[in-house]
C-alpha positions in Angstrom: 3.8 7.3 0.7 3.4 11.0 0.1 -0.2 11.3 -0.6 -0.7 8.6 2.9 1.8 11.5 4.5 -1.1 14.2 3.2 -3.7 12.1 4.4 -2.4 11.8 8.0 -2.2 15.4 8.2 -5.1 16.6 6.9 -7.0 14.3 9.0 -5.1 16.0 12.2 -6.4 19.1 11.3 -9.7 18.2 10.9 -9.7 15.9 13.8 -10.8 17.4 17.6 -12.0 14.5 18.9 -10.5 10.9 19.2 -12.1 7.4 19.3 -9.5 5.1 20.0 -9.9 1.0 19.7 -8.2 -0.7 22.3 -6.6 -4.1 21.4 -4.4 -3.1 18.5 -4.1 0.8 18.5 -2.8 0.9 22.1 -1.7 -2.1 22.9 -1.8 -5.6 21.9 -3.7 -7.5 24.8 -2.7 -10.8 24.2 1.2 -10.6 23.1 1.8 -13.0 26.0 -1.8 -14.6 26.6 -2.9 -16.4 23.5 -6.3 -15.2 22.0 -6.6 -18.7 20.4 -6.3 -20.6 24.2 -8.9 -18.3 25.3 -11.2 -19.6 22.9 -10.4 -22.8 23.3 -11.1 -22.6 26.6 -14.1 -21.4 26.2 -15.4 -23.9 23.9 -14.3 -26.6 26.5 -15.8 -25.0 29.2 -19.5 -25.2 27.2 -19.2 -28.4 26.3 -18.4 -29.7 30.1 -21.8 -28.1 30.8 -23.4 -29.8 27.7 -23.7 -27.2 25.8 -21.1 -27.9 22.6 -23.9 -28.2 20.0 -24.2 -24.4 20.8 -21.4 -23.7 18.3 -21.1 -25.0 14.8 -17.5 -27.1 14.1 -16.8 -24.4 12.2 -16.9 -21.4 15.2 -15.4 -24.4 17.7 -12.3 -23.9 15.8 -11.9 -20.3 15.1 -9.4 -18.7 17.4 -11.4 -16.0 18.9 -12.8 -15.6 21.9 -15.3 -12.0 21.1 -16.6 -14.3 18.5 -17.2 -17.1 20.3 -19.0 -14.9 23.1 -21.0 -12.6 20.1 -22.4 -16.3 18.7 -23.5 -17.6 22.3 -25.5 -14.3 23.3 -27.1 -14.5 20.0 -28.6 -17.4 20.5 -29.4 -17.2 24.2 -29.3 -13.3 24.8 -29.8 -12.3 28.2 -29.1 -15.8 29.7 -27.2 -16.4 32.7 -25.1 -18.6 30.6 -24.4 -15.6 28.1 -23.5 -13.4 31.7 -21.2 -15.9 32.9 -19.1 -16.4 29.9 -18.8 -12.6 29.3 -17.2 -12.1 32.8 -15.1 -15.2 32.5 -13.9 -13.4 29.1 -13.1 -10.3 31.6 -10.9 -12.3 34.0 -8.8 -13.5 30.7 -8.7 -10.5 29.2 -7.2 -8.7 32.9 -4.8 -11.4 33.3 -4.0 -10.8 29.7 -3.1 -6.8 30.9 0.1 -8.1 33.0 1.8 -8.9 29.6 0.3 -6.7 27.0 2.6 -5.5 24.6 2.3 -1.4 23.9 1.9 -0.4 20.5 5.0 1.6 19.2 4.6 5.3 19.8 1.2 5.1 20.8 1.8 6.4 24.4 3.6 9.5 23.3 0.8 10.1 20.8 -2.2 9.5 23.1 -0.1 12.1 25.4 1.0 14.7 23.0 -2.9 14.6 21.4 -4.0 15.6 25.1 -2.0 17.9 25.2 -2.3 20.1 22.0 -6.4 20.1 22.9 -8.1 17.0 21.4 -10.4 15.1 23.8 -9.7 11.4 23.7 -12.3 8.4 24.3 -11.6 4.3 23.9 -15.0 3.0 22.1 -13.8 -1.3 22.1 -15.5 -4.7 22.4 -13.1 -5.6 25.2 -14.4 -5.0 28.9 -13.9 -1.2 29.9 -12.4 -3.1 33.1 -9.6 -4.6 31.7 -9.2 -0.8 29.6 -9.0 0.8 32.6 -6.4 -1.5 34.2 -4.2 -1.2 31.1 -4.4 2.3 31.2 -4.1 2.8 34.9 -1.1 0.9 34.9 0.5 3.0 31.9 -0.2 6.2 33.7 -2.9 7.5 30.9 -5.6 7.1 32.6 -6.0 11.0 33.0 -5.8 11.3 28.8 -8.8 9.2 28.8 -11.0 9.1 31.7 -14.1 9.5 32.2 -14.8 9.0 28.2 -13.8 4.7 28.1 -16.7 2.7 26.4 -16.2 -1.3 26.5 -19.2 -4.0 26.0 -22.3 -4.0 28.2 -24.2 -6.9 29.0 -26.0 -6.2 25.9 -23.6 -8.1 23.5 -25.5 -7.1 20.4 -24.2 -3.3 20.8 -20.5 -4.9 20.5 -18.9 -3.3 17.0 -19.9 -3.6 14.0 -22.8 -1.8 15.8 -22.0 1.6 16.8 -23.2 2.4 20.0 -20.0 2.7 21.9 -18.5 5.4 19.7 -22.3 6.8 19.5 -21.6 7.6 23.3 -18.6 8.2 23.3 -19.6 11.1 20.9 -22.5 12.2 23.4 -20.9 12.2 26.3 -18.0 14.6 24.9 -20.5 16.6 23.1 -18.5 15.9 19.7 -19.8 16.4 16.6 -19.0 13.2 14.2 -17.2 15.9 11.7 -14.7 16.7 13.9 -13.6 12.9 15.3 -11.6 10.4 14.0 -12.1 6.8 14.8 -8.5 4.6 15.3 -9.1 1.0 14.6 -7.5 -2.4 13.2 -10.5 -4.1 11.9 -13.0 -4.1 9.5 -15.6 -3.9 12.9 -14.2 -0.7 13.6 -14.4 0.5 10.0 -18.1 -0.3 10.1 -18.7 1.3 13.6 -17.4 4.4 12.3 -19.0 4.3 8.5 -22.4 4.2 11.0 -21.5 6.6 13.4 -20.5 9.2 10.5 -17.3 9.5 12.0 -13.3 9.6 9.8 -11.7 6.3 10.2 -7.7 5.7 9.9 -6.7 1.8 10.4 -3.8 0.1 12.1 -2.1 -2.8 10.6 0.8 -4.0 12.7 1.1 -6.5 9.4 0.7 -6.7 6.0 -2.2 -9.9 6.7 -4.2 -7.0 8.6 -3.7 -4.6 6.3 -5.4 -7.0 3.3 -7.9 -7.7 6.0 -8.6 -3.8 5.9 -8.4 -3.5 2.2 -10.6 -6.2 1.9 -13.5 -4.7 3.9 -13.1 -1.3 1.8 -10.9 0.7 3.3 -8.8 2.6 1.4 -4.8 2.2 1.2 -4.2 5.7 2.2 -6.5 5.1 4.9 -4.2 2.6 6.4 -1.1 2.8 8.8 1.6 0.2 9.8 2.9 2.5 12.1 1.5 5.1 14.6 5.1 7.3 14.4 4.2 9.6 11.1 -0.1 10.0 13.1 2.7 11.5 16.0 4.4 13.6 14.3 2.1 15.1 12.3 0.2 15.8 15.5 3.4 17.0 16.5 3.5 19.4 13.5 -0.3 20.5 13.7 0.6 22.0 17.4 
């Protein structure tokens, strides 16, 4: 615990700029709007347009709906199709916003990080709509704004790729030395490893953590809880 104590510190010293993921570091989007319906929605909807054999039995059962999208716009990028099931993705994901669950301590910490001097940017797959509505709603979007960077219409850029933390980066005029990406999965990991930029995980539970380990981030690299990241930016003021 001491050395992860170390960690979190030193990484607040050397940190200026923030790259935040949204669905897990701030919030979780779908406490009270089940991810897994979403997708099974979606696959329904495909197949009532005849269009099931687009997935494999094995992604028509997987409980996610970014997946589900990510697959479909690989094998028909730029199609209308592709379009339509990205925005119908959106309107979940905003109705999801009326029940999202805030992650502990992360308001105070996106807050006190403001206002110490870092600059603060959300780099997610989710729609910078439904980031902005979360946010807006929270009262943060000040801490944030104009720096939130959701998924285009080119779904190919969505993390593991990192081109939203890229301009994230440019657009604050960071250098990748001196930012820290917050994430909860092993996409975010990989964005950052890309973008050259620190990465510290959140795992709400121990199943996410060995999802983190797993894709080779280390344990000290990996928080359960945002409060000791707060007060250690707390301390570094």
């Amino acid at each position: 615990m001491t050395s992860e104590i170390e960690n979190v510190r030193e990484l607040v010293a050397q940190t200026r700029y923030v790259l935040f993921d949204f669905d897990g570091p701030i919030c979780q989007l779908f406490a009270g709007h089940s991810a897994e319906v979403i997708a099974r929605a979606q696959v329904k909807w495909l197949k009532e347009r005849g269009l099931y054999a687009v997935l494999t039995e094995e992604e028509r059962s997987r409980p996610d709906p970014h997946g589900v999208l990510s697959t479909v716009a690989r094998r028909h990028p730029g199609s209308d199709l592709v379009a339509e099931l990205e925005e119908r993705l959106t309107q979940e994901e905003l109705k999801a916003v009326r029940n999202a669950m805030p992650t502990a301590y992360a308001d105070p910490l996106i807050r006190t990080w403001v206002a110490v001097g870092a600059r603060l940017a959300i780099a997610t797959n989710n729609s910078a709509r439904t980031v902005t509505s979360y946010l807006s709603g929270r009262g943060l979007m000040p801490c944030f704004a104009p720096y939130i960077y959701g998924r285009t219409q080119d779904l190919s850029l969505l993390k593991p790729h990192p081109a939203t933390l890229k301009r994230a980066l440019n657009a604050m005029g960071a250098s990748p030395e001196a930012s820290l990406m917050i994430g909860d999965t092993p996409s975010d990991h990989a964005a950052a490893a890309r973008a050259g930029v620190r990465f510290l995980g959140y795992a709400r539970n121990p199943a996410k953590a060995r999802v983190l380990l797993a894709a080779g981030v280390p344990q000290r690299s990996i928080m359960n809880s945002l409060e000791p990241l707060l007060h250690a930016v707390r301390a570094h003021s």
